[in-house]
Backbone as CSV, one residue per row, in Angstrom:
resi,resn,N_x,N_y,N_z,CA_x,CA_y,CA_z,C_x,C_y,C_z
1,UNK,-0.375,17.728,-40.759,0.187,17.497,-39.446,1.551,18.167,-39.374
2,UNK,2.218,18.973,-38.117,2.901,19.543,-37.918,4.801,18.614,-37.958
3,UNK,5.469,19.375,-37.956,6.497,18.028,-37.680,6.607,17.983,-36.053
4,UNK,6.317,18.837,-34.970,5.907,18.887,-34.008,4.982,17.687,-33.299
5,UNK,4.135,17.661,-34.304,3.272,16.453,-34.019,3.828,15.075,-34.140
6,UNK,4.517,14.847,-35.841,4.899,13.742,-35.442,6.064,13.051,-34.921
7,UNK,6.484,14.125,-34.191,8.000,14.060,-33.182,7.274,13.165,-31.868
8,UNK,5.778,13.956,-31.295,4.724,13.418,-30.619,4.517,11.738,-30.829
9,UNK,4.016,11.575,-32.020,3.572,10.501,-32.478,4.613,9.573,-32.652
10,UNK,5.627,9.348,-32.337,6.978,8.596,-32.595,6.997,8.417,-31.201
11,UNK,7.398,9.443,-30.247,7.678,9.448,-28.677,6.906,8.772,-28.363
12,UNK,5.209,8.898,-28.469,4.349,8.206,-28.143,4.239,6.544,-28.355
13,UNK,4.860,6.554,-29.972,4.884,4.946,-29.905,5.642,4.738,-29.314
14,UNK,6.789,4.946,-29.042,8.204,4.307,-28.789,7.838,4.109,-27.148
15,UNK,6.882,4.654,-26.474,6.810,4.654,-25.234,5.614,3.553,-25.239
16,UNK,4.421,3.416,-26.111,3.377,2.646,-25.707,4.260,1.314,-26.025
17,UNK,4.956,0.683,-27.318,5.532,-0.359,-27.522,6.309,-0.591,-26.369
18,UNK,7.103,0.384,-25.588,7.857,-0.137,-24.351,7.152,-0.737,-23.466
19,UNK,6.035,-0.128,-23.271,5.043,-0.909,-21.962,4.907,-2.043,-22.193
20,UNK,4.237,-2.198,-23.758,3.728,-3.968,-24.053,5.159,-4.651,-23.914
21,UNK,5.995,-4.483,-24.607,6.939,-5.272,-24.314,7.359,-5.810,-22.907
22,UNK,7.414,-4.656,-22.553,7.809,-5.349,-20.890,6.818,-6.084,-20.145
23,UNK,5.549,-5.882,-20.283,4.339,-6.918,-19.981,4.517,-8.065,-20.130
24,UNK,4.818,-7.561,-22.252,4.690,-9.449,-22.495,6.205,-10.339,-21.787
25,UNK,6.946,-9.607,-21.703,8.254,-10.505,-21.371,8.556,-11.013,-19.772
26,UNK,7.444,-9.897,-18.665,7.728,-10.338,-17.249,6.300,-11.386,-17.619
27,UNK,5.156,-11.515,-18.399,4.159,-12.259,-18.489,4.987,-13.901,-18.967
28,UNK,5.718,-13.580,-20.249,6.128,-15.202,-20.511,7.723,-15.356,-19.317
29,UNK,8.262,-14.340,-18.929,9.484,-14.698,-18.015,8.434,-15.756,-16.594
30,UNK,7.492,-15.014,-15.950,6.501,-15.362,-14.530,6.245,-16.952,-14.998
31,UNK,5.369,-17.322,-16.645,4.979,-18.624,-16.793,6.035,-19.786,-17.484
32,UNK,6.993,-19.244,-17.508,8.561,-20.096,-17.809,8.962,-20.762,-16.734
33,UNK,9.031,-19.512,-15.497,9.475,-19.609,-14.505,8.498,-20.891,-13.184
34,UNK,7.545,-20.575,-13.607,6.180,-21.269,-12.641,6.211,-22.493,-13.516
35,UNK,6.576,-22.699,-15.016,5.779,-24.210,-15.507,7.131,-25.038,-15.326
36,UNK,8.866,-24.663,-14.614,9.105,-25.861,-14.150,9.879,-26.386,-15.590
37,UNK,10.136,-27.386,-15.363,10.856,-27.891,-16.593,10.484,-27.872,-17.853
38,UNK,10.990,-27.491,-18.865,10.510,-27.507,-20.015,10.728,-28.528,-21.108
39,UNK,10.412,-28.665,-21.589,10.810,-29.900,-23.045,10.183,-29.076,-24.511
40,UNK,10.974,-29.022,-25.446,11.070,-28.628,-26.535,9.220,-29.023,-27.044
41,UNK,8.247,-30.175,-26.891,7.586,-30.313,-27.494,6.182,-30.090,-26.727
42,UNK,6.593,-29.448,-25.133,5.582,-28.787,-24.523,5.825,-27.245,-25.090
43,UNK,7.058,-26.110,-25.100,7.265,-25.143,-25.426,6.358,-25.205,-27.170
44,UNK,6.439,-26.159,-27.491,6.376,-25.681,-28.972,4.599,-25.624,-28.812
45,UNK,3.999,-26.423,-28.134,2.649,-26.527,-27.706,2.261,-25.260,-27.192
46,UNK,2.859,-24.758,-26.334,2.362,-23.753,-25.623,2.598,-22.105,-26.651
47,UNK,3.497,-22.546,-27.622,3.774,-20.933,-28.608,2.664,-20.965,-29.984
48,UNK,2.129,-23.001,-29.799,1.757,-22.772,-30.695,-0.109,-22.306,-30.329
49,UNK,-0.259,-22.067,-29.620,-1.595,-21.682,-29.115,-2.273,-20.719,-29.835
50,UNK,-3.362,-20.033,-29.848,-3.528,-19.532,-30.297,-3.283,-17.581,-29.544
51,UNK,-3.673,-17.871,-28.408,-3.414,-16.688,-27.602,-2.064,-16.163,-27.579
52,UNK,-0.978,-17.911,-27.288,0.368,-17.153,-27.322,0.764,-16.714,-28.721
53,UNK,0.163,-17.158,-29.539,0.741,-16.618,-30.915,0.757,-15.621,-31.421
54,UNK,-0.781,-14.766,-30.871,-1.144,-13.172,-30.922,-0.700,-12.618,-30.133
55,UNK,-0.503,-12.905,-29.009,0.641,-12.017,-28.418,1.769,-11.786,-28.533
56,UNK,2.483,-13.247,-29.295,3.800,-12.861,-30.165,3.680,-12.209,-31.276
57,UNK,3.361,-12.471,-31.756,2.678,-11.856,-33.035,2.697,-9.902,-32.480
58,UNK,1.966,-9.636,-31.815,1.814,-8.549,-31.359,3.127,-7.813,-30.496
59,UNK,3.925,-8.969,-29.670,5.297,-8.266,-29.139,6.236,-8.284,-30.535
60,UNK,5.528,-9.129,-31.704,7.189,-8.697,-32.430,6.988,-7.798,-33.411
61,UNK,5.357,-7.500,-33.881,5.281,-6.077,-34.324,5.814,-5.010,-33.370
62,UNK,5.413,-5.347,-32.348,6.100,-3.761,-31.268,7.410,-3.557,-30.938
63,UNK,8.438,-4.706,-31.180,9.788,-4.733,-31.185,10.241,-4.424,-32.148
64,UNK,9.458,-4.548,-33.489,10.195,-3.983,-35.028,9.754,-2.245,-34.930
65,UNK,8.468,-2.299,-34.735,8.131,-0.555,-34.349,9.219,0.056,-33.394
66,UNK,9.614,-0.471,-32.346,10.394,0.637,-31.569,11.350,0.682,-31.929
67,UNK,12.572,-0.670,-32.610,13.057,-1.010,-33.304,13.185,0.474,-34.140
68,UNK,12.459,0.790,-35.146,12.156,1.338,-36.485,12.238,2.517,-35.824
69,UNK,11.573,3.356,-34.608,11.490,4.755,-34.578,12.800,4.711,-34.160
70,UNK,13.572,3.687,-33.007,14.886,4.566,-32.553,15.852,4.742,-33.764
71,UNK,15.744,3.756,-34.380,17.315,3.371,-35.463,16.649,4.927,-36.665
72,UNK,15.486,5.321,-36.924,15.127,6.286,-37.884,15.720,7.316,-37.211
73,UNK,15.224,7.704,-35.542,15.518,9.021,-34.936,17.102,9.210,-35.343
74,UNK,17.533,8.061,-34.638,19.209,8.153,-34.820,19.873,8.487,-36.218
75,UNK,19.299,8.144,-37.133,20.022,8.452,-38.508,19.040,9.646,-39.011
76,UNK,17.897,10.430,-38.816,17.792,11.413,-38.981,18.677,12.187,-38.455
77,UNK,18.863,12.302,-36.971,19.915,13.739,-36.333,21.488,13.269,-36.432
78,UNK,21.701,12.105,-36.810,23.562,11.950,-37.126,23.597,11.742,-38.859
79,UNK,23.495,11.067,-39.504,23.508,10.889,-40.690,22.974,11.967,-41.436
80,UNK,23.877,13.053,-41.698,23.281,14.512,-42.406,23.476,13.999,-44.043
81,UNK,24.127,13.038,-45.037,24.396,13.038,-46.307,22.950,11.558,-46.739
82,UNK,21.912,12.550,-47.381,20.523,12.191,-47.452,21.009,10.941,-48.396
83,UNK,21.203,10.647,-49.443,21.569,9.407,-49.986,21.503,8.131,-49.112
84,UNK,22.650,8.570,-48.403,23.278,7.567,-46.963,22.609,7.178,-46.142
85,UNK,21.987,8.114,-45.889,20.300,8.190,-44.670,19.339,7.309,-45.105
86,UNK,18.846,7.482,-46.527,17.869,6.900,-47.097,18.050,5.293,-47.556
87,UNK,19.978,5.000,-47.792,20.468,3.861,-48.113,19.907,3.017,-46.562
88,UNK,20.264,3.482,-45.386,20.624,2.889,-44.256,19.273,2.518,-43.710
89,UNK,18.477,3.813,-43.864,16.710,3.099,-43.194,16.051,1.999,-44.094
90,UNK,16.351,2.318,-45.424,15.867,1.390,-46.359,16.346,-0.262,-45.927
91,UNK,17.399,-0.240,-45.568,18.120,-1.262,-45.234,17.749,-1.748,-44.078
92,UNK,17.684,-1.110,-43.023,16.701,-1.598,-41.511,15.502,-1.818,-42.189
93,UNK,14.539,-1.198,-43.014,13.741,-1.614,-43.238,13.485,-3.003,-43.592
94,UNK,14.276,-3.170,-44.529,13.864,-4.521,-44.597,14.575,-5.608,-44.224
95,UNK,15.489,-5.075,-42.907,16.085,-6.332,-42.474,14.579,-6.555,-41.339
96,UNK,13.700,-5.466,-40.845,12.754,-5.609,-40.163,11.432,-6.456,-40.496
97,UNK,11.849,-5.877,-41.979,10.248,-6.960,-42.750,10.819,-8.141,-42.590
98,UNK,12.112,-8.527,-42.734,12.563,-9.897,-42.890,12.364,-10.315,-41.502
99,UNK,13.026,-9.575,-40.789,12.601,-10.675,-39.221,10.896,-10.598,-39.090
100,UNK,10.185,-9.714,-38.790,8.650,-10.145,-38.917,8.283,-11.515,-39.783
101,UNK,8.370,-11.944,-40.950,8.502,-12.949,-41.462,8.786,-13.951,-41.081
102,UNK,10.254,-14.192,-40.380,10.646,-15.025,-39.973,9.443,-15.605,-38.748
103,UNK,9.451,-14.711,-38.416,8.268,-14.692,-36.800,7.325,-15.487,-36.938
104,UNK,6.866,-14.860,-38.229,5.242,-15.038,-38.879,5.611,-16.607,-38.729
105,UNK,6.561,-16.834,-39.827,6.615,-18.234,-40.337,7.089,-19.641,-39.217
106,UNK,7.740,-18.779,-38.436,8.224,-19.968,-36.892,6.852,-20.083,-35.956
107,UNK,6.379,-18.832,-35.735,5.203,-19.008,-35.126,3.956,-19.820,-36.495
108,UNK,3.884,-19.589,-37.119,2.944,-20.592,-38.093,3.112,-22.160,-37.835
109,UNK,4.489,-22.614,-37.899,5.034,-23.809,-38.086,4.347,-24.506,-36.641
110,UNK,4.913,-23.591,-35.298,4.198,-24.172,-34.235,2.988,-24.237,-34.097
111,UNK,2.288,-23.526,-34.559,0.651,-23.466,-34.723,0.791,-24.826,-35.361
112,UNK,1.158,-25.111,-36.604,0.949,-26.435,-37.199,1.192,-27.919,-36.540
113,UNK,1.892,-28.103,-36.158,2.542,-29.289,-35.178,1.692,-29.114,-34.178
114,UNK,1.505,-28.166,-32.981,1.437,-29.096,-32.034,0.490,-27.763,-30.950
115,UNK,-0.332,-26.970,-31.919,-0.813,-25.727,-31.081,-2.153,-26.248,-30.445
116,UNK,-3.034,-25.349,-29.456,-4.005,-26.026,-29.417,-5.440,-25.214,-30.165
């Protein structure tokens, strides 16, 4: 594959992850907004579902992906001393695995308590 291509294949994600995101966020902003008062142990009911969970699940893979291509683009074309470059993505990297995790494990917890 060309580097042409995967200049393509980056643009491309960074643009398909934008769509879902904004879906999922005017989708849970519309049913926040419509369900009215909330209480901590209906919210936790409703994240712990199974639908809302894959869709979180799925917006916070696509927030660490777009996440990941902009912060890479940016320290490929400014960060010219490769050491430094490689210190700094390594480091988003896994501050990214770490928040996915976190996700995993908050969304698990609500599944446990009180999903349906």
């Amino acid at each position: 594959m060309s580097r042409a291509a995967q200049g393509l294949r980056a643009w491309l994600m960074q643009r398909f992850t934008a769509i879902y995101l904004a879906v999922y966020f005017i989708s849970v902003l519309f049913v926040y907004l419509r369900a009215g008062d909330w209480d901590y142990p209906a919210w936790r009911a409703w994240m712990g579902s199974p639908v809302m969970g894959v869709a979180t699940v799925l917006f916070s893979v696509g927030l660490l992906l777009h996440v990941w291509v902009g912060v890479r683009d940016v320290l490929i074309d400014y960060i010219h001393v490769v050491w430094l470059r490689l210190l700094l993505m390594a480091t988003t990297g896994l501050v990214l695995a770490a928040s996915l995790l976190w996700v995993l494990r908050a969304l698990g917890l609500a599944a446990l308590a009180g999903g349906g």
